[in-house]
N, C-alpha and C positions, 0 to 999 in steps of 0.2 A: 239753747238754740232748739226751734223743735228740727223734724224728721224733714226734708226736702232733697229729695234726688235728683234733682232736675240744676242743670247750671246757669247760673245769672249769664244771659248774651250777651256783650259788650257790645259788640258791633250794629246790633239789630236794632239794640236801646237806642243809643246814641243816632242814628240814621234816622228815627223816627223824630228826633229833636233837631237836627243838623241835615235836611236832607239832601244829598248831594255833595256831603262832607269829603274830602279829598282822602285818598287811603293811610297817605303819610299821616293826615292828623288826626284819622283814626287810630292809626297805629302810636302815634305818638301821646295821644289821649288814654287809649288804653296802660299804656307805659305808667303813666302818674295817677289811673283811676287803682291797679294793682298796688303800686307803692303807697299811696292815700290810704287804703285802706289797711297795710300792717300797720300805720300810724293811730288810727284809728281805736286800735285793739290794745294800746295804750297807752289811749288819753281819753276819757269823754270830754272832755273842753273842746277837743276837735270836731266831735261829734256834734257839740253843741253851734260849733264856728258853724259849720256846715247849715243848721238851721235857719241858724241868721241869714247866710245867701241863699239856701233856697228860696224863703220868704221872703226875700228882700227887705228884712228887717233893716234900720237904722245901724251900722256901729261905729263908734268910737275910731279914734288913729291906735288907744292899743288895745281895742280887741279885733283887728284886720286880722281876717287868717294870711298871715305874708308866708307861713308854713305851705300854706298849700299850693302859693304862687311860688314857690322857691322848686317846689314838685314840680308844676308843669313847666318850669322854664328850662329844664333839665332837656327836653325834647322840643321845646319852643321858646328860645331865649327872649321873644316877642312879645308873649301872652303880658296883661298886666290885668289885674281883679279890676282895676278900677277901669279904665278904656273896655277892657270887656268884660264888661259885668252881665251881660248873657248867658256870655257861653261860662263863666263863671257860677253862675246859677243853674245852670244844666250841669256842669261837673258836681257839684255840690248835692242836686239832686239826684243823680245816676249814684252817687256816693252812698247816700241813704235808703234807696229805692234798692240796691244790694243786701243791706244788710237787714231790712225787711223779708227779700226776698228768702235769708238764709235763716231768716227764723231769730234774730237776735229782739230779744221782749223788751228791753226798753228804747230801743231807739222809734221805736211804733205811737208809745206811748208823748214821746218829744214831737212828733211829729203832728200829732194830735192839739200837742199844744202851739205848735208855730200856726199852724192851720187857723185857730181861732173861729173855730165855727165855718171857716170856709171864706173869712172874710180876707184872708190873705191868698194869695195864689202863687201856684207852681207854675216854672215853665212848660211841665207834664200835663198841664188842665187837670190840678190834682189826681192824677195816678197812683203817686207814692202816699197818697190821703186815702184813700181808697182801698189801697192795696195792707195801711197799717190798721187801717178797720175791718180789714177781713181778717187778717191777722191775730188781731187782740179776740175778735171774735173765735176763730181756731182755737186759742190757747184758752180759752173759756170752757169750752164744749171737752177740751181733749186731757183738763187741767186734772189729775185724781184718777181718771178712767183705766191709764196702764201703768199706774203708780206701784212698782214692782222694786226692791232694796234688798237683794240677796248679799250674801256674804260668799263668796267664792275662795276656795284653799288657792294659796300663791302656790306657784309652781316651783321647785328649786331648778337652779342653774346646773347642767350637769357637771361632777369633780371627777367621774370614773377615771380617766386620765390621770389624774394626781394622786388618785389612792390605789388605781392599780402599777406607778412608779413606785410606792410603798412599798410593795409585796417585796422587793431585792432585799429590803430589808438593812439601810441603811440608814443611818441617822436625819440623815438632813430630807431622804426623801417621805419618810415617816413624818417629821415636824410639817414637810410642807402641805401634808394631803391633811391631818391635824388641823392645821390653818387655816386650810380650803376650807373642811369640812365646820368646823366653828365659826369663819367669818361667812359664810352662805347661809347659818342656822342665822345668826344674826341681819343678816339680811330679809331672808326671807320672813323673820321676826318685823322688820320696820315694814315691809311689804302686806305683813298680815295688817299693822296696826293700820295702815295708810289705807287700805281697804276698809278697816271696820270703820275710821272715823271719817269715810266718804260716804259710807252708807248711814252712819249716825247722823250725820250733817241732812242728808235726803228725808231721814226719818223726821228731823226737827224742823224740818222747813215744810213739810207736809203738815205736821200738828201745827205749826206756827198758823198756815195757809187756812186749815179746818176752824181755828180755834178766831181768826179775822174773819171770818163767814157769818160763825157763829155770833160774834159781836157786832158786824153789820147788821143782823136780825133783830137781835136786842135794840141796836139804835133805831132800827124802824119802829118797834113795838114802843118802846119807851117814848120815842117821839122829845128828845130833849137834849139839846144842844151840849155836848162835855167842852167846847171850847167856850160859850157863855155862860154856863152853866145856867141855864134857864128851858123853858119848854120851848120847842120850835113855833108853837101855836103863837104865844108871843113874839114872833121874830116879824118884823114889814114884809110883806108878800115880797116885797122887791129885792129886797137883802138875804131872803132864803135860798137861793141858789146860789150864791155866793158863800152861804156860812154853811148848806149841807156839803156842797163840794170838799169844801175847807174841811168840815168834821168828819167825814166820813175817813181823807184822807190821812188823816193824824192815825188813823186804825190800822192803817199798813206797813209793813216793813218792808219788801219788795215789789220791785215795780215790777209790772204793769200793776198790779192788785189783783183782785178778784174780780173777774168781765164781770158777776153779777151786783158789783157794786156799783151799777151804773143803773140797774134795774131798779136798787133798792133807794137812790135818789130820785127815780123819774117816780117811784112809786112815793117817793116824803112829799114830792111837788104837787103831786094830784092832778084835776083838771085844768091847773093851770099853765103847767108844763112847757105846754106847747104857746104860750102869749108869749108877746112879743115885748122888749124894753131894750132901753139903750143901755152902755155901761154907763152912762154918765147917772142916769136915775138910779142903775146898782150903788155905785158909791155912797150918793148923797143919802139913799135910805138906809145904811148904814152908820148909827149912831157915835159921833165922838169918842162915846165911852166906850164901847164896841173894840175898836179900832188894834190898841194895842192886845188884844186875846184873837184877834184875828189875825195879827199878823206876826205874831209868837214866834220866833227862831227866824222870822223873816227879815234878811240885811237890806238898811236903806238904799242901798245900791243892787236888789236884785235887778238881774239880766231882765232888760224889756221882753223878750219872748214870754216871759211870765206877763200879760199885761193887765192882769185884774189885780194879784198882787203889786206890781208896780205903779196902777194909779191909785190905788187904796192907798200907797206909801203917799201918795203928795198927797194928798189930803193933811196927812198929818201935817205938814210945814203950811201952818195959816198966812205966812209972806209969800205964800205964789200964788194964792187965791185968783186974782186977776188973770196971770199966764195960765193958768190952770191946764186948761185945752190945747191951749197951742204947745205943750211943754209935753204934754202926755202923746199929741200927734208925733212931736218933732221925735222921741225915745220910740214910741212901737211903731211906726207908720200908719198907724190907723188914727183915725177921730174918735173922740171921748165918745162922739150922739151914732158912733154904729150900732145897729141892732142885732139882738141874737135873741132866741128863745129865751126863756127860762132852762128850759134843761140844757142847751147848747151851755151858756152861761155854769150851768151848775158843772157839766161836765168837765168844762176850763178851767175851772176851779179846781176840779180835784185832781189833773193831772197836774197840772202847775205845782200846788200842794206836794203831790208827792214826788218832782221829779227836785225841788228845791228840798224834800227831807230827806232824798236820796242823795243830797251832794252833785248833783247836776249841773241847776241852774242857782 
C-alpha cells in the first residue's frame, strides 16, 4: 500500500452517486461497504466480483456476488443485485474506488482492465478509472526512490520482575526467571529472524523489480517476440499490440509491473500507436499458429473482463465461427467491431496478461 493520510469519505462518496440518499441508507450502506471490504482482504475473487458490477460486465448464475447481497441485506433485507443493479454498481464501485484510494497496487491495475480503454463505464463517469491511473502512475515515479531495508535489533520483553523474585533464592524462583530469561532469548531470536527475512524479502523484490526493467530494455533493443519466438518486425501491424502487451507481461512477477513498461510498449508501437482498429481485426490478424503461444497458461474459460484474451480463446473453437460476435458480445458486453488505439489495445493486453499470471482472473 503506498503512504495516504487522508480518510476514504463514505458519506460524501456515495451523496455524490445517490443524491439525496436518506441517512438511514447511508448509514446502512456504510455498514456493508466496512464489512465488504474486510472481505475483500481475503479473497481477490471478490475483488474481481466487484469488477464485474462495476462494469456491468455479463455474469453467469455462479459467478453472482450473492456474498455481497447477503452483506447488504444485513441493514436492508430488500436490496436485491439483480432489481437493483444500480445502486449495486455504485456499491461495488465505492468498494474499489476505496482501496485505490488506500494505495492497494493491484486493484488499479484490474481496473484498467474492466475499463477496456474506456469502452465500458462507471457509474462514477470513470472516476475510479482515473483515479487508478493516477495511481499506477504515483507508484511509477515513487517506485525505488525511498527504497530504505534496514535491519533493526528486536527489543526484549522486560523479565526484571522474575529475576529480581530469583534473588530470595529459592528454587523454583531461580528455575522460573531461568525460563523467563531462555524463552525471551528465544523469542527474541524468531523476532530477529522475522525481521531479517522481511527485509530479505524487500531486498529480493527490489532486485527482482531492477532486474524486469532491465529486461524490459533488452526486449525493446532486441525487438523480438520471447513468446513467438520471432522478430516483432515480422508480427501484422495489427497483432502487435496484442503480442507486445502479452510479451512484455510474461516479464513480470508483481502486479502492477513497472509504470515504465507501458512507455517501452508505446515506444515498440512507433508511430502507429495512436491508429485506430477494432478488436475484431486484432484477432483475425493473428495467425492460427500464433494462437496457442499466445495464449500459454491461458484457461478456456478465462473471466470475460480479460476480453482480448477471451475472444482470442473462440477463435480457437472453428464451430462457432458463425456465432462468433454475438457470442464474444453476449460474455464481455461489448461488440467484437469496438475500436481502441493500438496502444489502448497493447495496454489491455498487458494488464489482462498479468493480472491472469497473478492468479486473479
Amino acid at each position: 500500500m503506498s503512504e495516504n493520510n487522508s480518510t476514504f469519505d463514505f458519506a460524501a462518496t456515495y451523496l455524490k452517486l445517490q443524491p439525496g440518499a436518506d441517512r438511514k441508507i447511508i448509514t446502512a450502506r456504510e455498514f456493508a461497504h466496512r464489512k465488504a471490504q474486510k472481505e475483500l482482504v481475503k479473497d481477490t475473487n471478490k475483488i474481481v466480483d466487484l469488477a464485474f458490477l462495476a462494469f456491468d460486465i455479463p455474469v453467469t448464475g455462479n459467478r453472482a456476488p450473492t456474498w455481497l447481497e447477503a452483506i447488504v441485506n444485513e441493514k436492508d433485507p430488500h436490496f436485491s443485485l439483480e432489481r437493483g443493479r444500480n445502486e449495486a454498481r455504485i456499491i461495488a464501485t465505492m468498494l474499489l474506488a476505496e482501496r485505490i484510494h488506500d494505495g492497494y497496487q493491484a486493484t488499479p491495475a484490474l481496473v484498467m482492465t474492466g475499463s477496456l480503454g474506456g469502452r465500458r463505464q462507471t457509474v462514477d463517469h470513470e472516476a475510479i478509472v482515473m483515479a487508478a491511473r493516477s495511481l499506477l502512475a504515483r507508484l511509477g515515479r515513487a517506485r525505488g526512490l525511498r527504497f530504505d531495508a534496514r535491519l533493526a535489533r528486536p527489543a526484549w520483553r522486560d523479565v526484571t520482575k522474575t529475576v529480581a523474585a530469583a534473588k530470595g533464592g529459592d528454587s523454583l524462583s531461580i528455575n522460573a526467571a531461568i525460563e523467563a530469561v531462555a524463552k525471551e532469548a528465544k523469542d527474541a531470536e524468531m523476532r530477529l529472524v522475522d525481521t531479517f527475512n522481511n527485509v530479505l524479502g524487500q531486498l529480493t523484490n527490489e532486485n527482482r523489480r531492477l532486474a524486469e526493467e532491465v529486461d524490459l530494455l533488452w526486449w525493446r533493443m532486441s525487438r523480438w517476440s520471447y513468446l513467438l519466438d520471432r522478430p516483432l518486425s515480422e508480427i501484422d501491424e495489427r497483432a502487435l499490440p496484442f503480442v507486445a502487451g502479452t510479451d512484455v507481461a510474461t516479464m513480470i512477477t508483481v502486479l502492477p509491473g513497472p509504470h515504465g513498461a507501458l512507455g517501452v510498449i508505446r515506444d515498440i508501437l512507433g508511430p502507429a500507436a495512436d491508429e485506430v482498429q477494432t478488436l475484431r481485426s486484432t484477432f483475425e490478424a493473428i495467425p492460427a499458429a500464433d494462437r496457442a503461444s499466445l495464449l500459454k497458461d491461458v484457461t478456456p474459460d478465462v473471466q470475460p473482463i480479460a476480453s482480448l484474451n477471451a475472444g482470442l480463446q473462440l477463435y480457437v473453437d472453428d464451430s462457432i465461427a458463425a456465432s462468433l460476435p454475438a457470442i464474444f458480445a453476449r460474455r464481455t458486453g461489448v461488440s467484437i467491431d469496438t475500436e481502441l488505439t493500438r496502444f489502448q489495445i497493447a495496454v489491455q493486453s498487458f494488464y489482462e496478461r498479468a493480472l491472469i499470471k497473478s492468479g486473479w482472473i
